[in-house]
C-alpha positions in Angstrom: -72.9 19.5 40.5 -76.2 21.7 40.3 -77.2 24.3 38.1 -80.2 26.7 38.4 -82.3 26.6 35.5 -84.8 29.3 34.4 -88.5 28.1 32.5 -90.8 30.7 32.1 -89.8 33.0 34.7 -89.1 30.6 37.0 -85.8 29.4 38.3 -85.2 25.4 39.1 -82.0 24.3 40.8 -81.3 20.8 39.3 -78.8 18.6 40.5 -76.7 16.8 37.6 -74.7 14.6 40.2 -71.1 14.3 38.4 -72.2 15.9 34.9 -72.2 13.0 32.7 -75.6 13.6 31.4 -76.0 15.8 28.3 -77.6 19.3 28.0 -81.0 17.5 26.2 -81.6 15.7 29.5 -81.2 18.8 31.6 -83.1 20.6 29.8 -85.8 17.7 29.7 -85.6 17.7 33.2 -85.6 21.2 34.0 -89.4 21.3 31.9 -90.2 18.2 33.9 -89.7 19.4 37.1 -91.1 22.6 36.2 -94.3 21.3 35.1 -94.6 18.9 38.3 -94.2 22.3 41.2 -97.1 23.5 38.4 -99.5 20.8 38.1 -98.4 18.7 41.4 -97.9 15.4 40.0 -96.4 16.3 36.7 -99.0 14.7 34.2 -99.5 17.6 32.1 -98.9 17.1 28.6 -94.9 16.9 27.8 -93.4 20.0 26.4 -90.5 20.0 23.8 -86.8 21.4 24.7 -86.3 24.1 21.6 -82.8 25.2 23.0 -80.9 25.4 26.1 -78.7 28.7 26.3 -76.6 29.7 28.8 -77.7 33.0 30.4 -74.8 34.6 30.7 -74.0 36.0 26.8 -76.7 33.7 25.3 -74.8 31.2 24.2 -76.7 28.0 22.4 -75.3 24.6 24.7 -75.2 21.3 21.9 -77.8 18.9 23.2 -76.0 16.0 23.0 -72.7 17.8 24.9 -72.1 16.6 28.4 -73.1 19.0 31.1 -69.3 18.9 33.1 -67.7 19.7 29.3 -69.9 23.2 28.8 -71.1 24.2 32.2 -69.5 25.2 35.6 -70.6 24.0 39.4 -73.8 26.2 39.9 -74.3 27.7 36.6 -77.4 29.7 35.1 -78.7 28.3 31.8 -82.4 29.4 30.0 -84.7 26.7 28.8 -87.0 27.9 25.4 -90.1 25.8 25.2 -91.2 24.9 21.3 -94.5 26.2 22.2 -93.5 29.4 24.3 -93.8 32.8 21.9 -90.1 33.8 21.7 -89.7 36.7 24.2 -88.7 40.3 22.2 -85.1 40.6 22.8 -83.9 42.3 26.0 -80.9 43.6 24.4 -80.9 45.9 21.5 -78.7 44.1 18.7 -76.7 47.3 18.4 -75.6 47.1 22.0 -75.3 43.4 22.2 -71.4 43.9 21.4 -71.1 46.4 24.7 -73.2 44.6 26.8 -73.3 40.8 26.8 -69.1 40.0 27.0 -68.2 40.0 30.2 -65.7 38.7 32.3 -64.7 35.0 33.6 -67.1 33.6 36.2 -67.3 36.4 38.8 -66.0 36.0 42.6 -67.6 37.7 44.8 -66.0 40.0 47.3 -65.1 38.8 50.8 -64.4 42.1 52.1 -66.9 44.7 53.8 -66.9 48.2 53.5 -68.5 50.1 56.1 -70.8 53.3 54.9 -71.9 56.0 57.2 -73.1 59.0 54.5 -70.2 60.6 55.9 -66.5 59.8 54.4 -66.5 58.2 51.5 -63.5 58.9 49.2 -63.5 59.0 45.6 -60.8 55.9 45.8 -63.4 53.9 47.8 -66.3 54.7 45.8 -64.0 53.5 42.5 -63.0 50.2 44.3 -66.7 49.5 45.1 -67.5 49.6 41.3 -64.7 47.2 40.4 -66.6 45.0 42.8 -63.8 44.9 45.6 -66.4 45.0 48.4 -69.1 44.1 49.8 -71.3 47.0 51.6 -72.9 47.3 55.1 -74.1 50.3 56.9 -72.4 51.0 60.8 -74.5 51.1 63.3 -74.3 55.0 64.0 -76.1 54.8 60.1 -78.8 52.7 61.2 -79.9 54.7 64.2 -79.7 57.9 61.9 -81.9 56.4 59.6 -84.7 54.8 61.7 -84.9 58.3 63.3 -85.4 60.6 60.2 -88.3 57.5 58.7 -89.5 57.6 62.7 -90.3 61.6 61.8 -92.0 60.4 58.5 -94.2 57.9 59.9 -95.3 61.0 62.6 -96.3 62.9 59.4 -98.6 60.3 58.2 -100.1 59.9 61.4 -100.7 63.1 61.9 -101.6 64.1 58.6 -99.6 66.8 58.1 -99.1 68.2 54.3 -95.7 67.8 53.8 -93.5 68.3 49.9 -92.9 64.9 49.1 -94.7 62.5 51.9 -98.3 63.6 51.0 -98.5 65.6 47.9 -97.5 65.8 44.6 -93.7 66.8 43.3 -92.8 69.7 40.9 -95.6 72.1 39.6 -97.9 69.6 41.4 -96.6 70.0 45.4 -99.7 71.8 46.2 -101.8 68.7 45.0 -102.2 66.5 48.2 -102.8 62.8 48.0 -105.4 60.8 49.7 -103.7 58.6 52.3 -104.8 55.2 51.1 -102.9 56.2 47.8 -99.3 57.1 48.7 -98.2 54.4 48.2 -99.1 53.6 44.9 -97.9 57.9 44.1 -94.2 55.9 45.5 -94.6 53.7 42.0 -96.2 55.9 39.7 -93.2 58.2 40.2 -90.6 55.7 39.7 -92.3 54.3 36.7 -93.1 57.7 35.1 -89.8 59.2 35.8 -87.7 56.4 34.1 -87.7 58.0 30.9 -83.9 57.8 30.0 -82.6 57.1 26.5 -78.9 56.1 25.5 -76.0 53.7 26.0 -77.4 51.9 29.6 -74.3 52.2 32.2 -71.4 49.8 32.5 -71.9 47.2 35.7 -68.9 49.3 37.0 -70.4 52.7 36.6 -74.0 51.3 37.9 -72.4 49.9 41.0 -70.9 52.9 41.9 -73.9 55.0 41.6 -75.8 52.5 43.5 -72.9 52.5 46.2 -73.0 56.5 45.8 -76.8 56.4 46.4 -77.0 53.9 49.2 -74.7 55.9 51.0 -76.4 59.1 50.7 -79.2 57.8 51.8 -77.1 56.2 55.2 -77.1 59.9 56.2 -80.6 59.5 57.3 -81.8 62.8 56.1 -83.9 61.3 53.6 -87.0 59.6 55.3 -86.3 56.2 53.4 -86.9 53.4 55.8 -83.9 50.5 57.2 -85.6 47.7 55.2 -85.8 49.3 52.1 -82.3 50.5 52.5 -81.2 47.2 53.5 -82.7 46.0 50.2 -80.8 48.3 48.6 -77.5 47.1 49.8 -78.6 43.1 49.5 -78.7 44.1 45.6 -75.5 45.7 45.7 -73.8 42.7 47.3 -75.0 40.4 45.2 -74.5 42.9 42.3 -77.8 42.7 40.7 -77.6 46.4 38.7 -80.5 47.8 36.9 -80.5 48.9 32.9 -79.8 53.0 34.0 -79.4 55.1 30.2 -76.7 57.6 30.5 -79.3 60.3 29.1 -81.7 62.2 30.3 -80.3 64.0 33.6 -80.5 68.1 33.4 -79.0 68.0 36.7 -81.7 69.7 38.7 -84.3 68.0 40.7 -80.6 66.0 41.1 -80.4 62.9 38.2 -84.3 61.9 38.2 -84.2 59.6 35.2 -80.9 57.8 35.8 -81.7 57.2 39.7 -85.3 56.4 38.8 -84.4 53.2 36.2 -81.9 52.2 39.0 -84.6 51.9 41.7 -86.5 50.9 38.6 -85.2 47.1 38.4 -85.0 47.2 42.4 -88.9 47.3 42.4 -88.4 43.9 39.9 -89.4 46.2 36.4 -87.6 46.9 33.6 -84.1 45.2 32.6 -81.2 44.1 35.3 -77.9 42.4 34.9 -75.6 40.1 37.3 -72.5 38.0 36.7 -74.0 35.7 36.6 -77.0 35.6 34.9 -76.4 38.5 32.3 -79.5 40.7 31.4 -83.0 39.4 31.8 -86.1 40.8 33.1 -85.6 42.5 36.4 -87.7 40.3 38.4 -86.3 37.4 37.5 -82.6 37.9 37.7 -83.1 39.5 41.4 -85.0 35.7 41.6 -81.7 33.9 40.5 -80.1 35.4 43.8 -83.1 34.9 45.9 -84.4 38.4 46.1 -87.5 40.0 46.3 -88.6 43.3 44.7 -88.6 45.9 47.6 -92.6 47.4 48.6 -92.1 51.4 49.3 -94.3 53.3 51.3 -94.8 56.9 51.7 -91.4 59.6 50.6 -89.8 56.6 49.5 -89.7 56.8 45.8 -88.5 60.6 45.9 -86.1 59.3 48.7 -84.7 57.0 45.8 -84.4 59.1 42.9 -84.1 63.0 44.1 -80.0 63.7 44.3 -76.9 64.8 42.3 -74.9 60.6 42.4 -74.9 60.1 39.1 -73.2 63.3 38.0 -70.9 62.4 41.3 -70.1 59.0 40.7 -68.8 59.9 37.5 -67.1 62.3 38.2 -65.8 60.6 40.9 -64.6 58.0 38.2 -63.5 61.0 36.0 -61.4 62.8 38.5 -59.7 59.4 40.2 -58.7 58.3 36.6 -57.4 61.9 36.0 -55.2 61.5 39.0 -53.3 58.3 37.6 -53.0 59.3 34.2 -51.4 62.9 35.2 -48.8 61.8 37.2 -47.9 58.9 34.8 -48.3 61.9 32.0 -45.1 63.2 33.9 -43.1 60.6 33.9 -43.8 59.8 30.0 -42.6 63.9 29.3 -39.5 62.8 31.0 -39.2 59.8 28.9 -39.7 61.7 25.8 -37.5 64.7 26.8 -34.9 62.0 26.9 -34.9 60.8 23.3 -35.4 63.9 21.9 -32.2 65.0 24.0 -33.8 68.1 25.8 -32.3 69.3 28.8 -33.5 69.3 32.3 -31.9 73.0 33.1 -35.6 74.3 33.1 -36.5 72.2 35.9 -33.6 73.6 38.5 -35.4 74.4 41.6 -34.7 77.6 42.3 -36.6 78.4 38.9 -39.5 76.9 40.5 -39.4 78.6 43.7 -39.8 82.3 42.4 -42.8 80.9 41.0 -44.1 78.8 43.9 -47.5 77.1 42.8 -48.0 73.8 44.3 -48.4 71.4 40.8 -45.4 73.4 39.6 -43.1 72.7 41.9 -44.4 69.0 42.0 -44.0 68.3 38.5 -40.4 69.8 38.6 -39.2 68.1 41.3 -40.5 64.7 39.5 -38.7 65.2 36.4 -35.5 66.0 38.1 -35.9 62.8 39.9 -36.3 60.8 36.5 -33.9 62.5 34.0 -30.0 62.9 34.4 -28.5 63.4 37.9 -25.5 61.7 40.1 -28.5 59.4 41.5 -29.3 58.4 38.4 -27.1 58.9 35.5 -28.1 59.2 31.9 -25.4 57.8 29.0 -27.9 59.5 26.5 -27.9 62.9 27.9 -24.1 62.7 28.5 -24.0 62.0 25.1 -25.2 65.8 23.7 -24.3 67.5 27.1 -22.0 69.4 24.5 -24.6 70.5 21.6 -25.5 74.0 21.0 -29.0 73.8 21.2 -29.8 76.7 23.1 -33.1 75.8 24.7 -36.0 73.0 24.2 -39.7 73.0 22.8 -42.4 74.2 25.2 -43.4 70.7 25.3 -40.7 69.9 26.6 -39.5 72.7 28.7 -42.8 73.9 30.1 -44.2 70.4 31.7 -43.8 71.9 35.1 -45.8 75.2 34.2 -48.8 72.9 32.1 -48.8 69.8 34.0 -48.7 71.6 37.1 -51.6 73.2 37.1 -53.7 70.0 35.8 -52.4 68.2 39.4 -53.5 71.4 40.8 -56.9 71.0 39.3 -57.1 67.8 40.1 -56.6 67.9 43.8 -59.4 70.9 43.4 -61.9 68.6 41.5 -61.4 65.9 43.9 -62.1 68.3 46.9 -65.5 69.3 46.4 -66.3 65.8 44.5 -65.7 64.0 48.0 -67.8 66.7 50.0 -70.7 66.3 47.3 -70.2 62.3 47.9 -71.1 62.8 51.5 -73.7 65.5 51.4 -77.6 65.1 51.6 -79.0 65.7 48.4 -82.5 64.9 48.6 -85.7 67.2 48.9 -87.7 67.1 51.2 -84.9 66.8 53.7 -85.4 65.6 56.7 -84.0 66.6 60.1 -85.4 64.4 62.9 -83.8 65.8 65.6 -85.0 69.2 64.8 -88.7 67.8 64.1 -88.7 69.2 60.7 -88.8 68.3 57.0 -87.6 71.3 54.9 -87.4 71.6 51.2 -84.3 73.0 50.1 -82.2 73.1 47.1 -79.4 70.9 47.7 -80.3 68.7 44.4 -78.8 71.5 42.2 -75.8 69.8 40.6 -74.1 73.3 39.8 -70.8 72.3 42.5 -70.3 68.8 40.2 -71.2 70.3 37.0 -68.7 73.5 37.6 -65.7 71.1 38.5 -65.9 68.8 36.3 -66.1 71.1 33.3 -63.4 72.3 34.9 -61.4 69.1 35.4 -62.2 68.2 31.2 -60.4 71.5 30.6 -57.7 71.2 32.5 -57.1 67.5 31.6 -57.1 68.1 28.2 -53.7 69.8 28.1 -52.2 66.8 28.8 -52.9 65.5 26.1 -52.9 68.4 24.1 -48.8 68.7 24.7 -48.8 65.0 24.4 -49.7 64.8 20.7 -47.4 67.8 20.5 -44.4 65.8 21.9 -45.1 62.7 19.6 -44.9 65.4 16.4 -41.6 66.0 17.9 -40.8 62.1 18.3 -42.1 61.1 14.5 -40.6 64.2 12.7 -37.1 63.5 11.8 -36.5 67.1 11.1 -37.4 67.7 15.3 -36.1 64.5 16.2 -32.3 63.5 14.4 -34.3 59.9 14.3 -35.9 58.2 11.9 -39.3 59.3 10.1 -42.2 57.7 12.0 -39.7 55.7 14.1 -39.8 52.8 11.7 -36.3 51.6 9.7 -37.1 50.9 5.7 -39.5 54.1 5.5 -41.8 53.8 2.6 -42.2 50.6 3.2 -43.2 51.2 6.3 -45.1 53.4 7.4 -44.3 53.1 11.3 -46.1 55.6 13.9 -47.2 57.8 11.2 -50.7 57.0 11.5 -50.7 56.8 15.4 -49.9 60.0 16.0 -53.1 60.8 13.7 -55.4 59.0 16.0 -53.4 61.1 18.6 -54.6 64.2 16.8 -57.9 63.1 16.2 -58.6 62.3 20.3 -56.8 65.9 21.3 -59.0 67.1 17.9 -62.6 65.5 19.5 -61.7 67.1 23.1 -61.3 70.2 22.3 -65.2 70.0 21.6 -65.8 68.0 24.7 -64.0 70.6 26.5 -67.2 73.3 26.0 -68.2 73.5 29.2 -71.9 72.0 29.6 -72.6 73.7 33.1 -72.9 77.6 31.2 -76.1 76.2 29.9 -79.4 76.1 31.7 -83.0 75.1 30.3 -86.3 75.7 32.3 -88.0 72.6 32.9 -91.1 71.1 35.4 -93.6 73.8 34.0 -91.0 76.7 35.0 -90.5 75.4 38.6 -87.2 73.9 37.6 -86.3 77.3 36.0 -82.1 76.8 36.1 -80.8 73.5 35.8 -77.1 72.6 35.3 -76.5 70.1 33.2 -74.4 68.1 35.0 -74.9 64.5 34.0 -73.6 65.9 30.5 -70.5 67.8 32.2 -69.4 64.4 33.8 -70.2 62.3 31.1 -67.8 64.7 29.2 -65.1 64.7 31.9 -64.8 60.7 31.7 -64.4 60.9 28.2 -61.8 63.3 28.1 -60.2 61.6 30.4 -59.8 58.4 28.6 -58.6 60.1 25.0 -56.0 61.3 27.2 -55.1 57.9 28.5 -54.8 56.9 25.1 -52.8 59.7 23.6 -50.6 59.4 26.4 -50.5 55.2 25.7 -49.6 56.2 22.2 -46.1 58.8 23.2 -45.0 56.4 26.0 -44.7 53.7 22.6 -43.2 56.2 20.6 -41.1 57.4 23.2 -39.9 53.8 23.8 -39.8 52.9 20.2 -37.5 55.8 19.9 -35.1 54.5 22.4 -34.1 51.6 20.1 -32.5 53.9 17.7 -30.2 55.4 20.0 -29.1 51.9 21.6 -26.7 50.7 23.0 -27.0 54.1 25.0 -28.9 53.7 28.4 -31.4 56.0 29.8 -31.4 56.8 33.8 -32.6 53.6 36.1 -36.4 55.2 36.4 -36.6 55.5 33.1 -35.2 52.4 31.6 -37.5 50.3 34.4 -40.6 52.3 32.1 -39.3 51.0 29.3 -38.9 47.3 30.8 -42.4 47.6 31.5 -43.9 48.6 28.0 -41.5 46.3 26.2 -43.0 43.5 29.0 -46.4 43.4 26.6 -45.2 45.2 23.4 -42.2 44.1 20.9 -40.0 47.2 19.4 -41.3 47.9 15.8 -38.8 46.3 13.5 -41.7 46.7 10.7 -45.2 47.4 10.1 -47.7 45.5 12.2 -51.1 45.8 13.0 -50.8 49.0 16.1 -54.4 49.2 17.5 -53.5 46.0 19.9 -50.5 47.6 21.0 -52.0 51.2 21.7 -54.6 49.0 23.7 -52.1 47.0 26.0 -50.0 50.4 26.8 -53.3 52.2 27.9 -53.7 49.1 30.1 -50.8 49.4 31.8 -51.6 53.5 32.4 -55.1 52.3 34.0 -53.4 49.9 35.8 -51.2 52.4 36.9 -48.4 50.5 36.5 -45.9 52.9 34.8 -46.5 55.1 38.2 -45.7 52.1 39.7 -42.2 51.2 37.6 -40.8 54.6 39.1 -42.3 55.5 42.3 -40.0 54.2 44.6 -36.7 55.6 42.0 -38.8 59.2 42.7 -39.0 58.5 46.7 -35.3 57.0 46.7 -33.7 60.0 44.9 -35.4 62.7 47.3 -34.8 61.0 50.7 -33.6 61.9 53.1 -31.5 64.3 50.9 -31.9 65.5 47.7 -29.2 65.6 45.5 -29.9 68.4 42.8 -27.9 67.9 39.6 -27.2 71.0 37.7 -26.2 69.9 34.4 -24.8 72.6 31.7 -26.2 74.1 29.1 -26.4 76.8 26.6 -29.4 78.6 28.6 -27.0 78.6 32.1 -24.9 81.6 31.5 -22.7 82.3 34.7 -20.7 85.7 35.2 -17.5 86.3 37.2 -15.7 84.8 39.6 -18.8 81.9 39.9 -18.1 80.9 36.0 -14.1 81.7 36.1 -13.8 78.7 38.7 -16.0 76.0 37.7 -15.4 74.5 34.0 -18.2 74.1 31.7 -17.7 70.3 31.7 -18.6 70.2 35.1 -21.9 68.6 36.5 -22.1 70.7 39.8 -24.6 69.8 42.7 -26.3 71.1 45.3 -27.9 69.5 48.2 -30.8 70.8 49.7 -32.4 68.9 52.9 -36.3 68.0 52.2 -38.6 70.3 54.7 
């Protein structure tokens, strides 16, 4: 058994043998062999253990516990000397709560994914966050690379003036700098340009802007050099992640701040955090995985921080999660539809096709698959196929027309987010086998910032007909059920106040939804004089994005809670296997209970995307290789002559229609 050990800065690996010794004596022995690498023959005066702490969350170890009973093979633990000043805390005790939990001991990807700066999907760039993979570059990357830094060291031989290699950046490109100072202009840019504020990023949200960035630069149109990239990706693999604020990005020169405190902990300064150390001083937790800080030379700091990956990497979060939660937003309407006893007449496909939009016709076709047909009967809409309600709720009736155009955005969104996750963003850009360094524009985060304000605007109406559809569920004079879903009303108070929080989240997006991209302010001394705002638009469109999962979580338990009223009555197979699923980590309400853990473990299940996953092959069965439309009746369906003389209204008639 060994665990590494860190004493002033520095980290020992002490072996412990079988871990019968306590925490005092490896701490005591940590000091001691510290002290010997110091002073050679460890004479020096003996320091006192003040406390061990593990270094991942903090956590005070007993002296006197056995090492095996607290600590795991290959561990990281902190050793305070009594007479050591105690450091200033490297987390702010308002974000301790966010920041130090994290998962069980972290396992390392086996996998490798290959980046080229050319085709990257959003899916990849999500799975590289989660830490799925491992990154290396293929080999057609490395020879673009060492060709574009091959036209930068020609530059500096020559002594060309060049934006970015050997003068100044913004309102100072016309300042040029002495050669035997680039290098230190590389730093002083880094350092001066880290001047974010906020909430730091998530690990997941860090590790895919440093996946986005590293593969950017693989396009070798930057200038930045194969070590330093390499360096790069070693931190990555071992996911050692800089302290990056979310604020301070206009959008324009790209996202300066956030890019320059992610290089920031690369060069060993500021805050980092791993797995397996937690957050410590850069230097020393890129130490703990045998790293050193990477050296730049000449167009490598703006090579590092001059590009549009944060607003992308969010958005490529934003837009990915947008595409699970819609189609799963779907298949709860259905389920809601059900109980309330609407009518799938709407959804007929010949309605659809003299309307023919893509998300339209998509979402239709969906429903039809879930709700009442000879694939898949319903015993609850057989029940009122004989009511005289005359039509349904737009909620209800219009999913196709609303949701539709939300998948529609969607597949938009996620269009020009890939071709922005693959395009050369930098300035100067460098084209090696043109001979020529040109600055361009291509940092302007105006294609990002657009969409996205775009996707929070369209997402929204999810939820926005959501909350609408769970006033429907909770109002018994809409829904023939019980008030709030609950039995013994009065004393209890059942979903009454979870469709409030539903309010309040459709409520707070309608702000979010103000697109940040319509404003602009001049910045850099009027040389960045239109900037769009992008990191804010993406920001937005992630959390948009998650209200929605939640006020969707919240319907799908009202939904299913409103199922138990109207037992022993079954729903069709796809929707009764949703059900299965929610009831699989949440109990029907028999009384009041505390909800938030329950709204928490449904929007689980929608980011796992398991509810998509309950139906998906019901959907695929029912429209292959023939699809089987069941035209139910209802009030809405009036037939004339002969058509309506022959068939009675009891009837269920079908028609098939071959897939094309």
């Amino acid at each position: 058994m060994k665990i590494s050990v860190r004493v002033r800065g520095e980290w020992l690996q002490v072996p412990c043998r079988n871990g019968e010794m306590t925490v005092h004596w490896l701490g005591e022995e940590a000091v001691r062999r510290h002290l010997k690498l110091q002073t050679g023959d460890g004479k020096k005066e003996k320091e006192k253990v003040q406390e061990v702490r593990k270094t991942r969350g903090g956590v005070i170890l007993d002296p006197d516990d056995h090492i095996r009973d607290v600590l795991d093979d290959n561990d990281f633990v902190t050793v305070v000397i009594a007479s050591d000043r105690p450091p200033a805390a490297i987390i702010p005790e308002n974000l301790k709560h966010i920041l130090e939990p994290i998962p069980g001991k972290f396992q390392p990807p086996d996998e490798y994914l290959f980046l080229d700066g050319d085709s990257l999907s959003t899916n990849d760039l999500r799975q590289l966050g989660k830490g799925c993979y491992k990154i290396k570059l293929t080999h057609e990357a490395e020879l673009k690379v060492r060709k574009a830094r091959d036209l930068v060291e020609k530059i500096l031989q020559e002594k060309k003036v060049v934006y970015g290699i050997t003068t100044g950046f913004g309102k100072f490109a016309r300042i040029v700098i002495d050669s035997d100072k680039l290098e230190e202009l590389q730093y002083n840019l880094i350092r001066s340009h880290a001047a974010g504020v906020g909430t730091p990023l998530n690990p997941e949200k860090t590790r895919m802007l440093l996946a986005l960035r590293i593969n950017v630069l693989a396009k070798g149109h930057s200038g930045i050099s194969l070590n330093t990239l390499n360096n790069l990706i070693k931190a990555f693999n071992a996911s050692c992640l800089s302290w990056v604020p979310e604020q301070g990005s206009v959008g324009a020169s790209g996202d300066l701040a956030p890019l320059a405190h992610l290089a920031l902990g690369l060069l060993g300064e500021g805050k980092m955090w791993s797995p397996e150390t937690g957050w410590g001083d850069a230097k020393e937790v890129l130490a703990a995985h045998g790293l050193s800080p990477m050296r730049l030379s000449a167009k490598e700091g703006i090579a590092l921080i001059n590009g549009t990956q944060l607003i992308t990497s969010l958005g490529a979060e934003a837009v990915e999660r947008a595409y699970y939660i819609a189609r799963q937003a779907d298949v709860v309407a259905a389920l809601t539809l059900e109980v309330l006893k609407g009518t799938s007449r709407a959804f007929d496909s010949d309605v659809q096709m003299i309307r023919p939009h893509k998300g339209q016709i998509a979402v239709a076709k969906r429903l039809r698959a879930l709700l009442h047909s000879d694939t898949y009967p319903s015993q609850i809409a057989e029940s009122h196929r004989f009511c005289n309600r005359v039509q349904d709720a737009y909620t209800l009736r219009c999913c196709p027309q609303v949701h539709g155009i939300v998948h529609d955005t969607i597949d938009f969104v996620q269009g020009v987010i890939t071709v922005e996750m693959n395009s050369g963003t930098d300035n100067p850009i460098v084209f090696p086998e043109r001979g020529e360094i040109i600055s361009a524009g291509n940092f302007h985060g105006e294609y990002p910032a657009k969409v996205l304000d775009y996707l929070a605007v369209a997402v929204h109406e999810l939820a926005s007909m959501s909350e609408r559809r769970i006033e429907r569920l909770v109002n018994p004079a809409l829904s023939e059920l019980p008030a709030f879903l609950v039995k013994d009303g009065g004393l209890n108070s059942g979903f009454m106040l979870a469709h409030c929080t539903a309010a309040s989240l459709v409520s707070e997006n309608k702000a979010l939804c103000h697109p940040a991209s319509v404003d602009s302010l001049s910045t850099s001394a009027g040389t960045e004089d239109h900037v769009s705002m992008g990191c804010f638009a993406a920001r937005k469109a992630v959390q948009v994005v998650e209200n929605v999962e939640r006020v969707i979580a919240i319907e799908l338990l009202a939904a299913c809670q409103a199922i138990e009223f109207l037992r022993p009555l079954k729903t069709t197979v796809p929707l009764e296997e949703v059900y299965n699923v929610v009831r699989s980590v949440v109990r029907p309400w028999d009384k009041d209970r505390y909800m938030a853990p329950d709204i928490a473990e449904v929007t689980n299940l929608l980011l796992e995307d398991k509810v998509w996953g309950a139906v998906q092959h019901h959907i695929a069965y029912y429209h292959a290789p023939e699809e089987v439309e069941t035209r139910v009746f209802s009030p809405t369906a009036v037939m004339v002559g002969d058509k309506q003389r022959d068939r009675p209204q009891s009837e269920a008639p079908t028609k098939k229609r071959r897939l094309e």
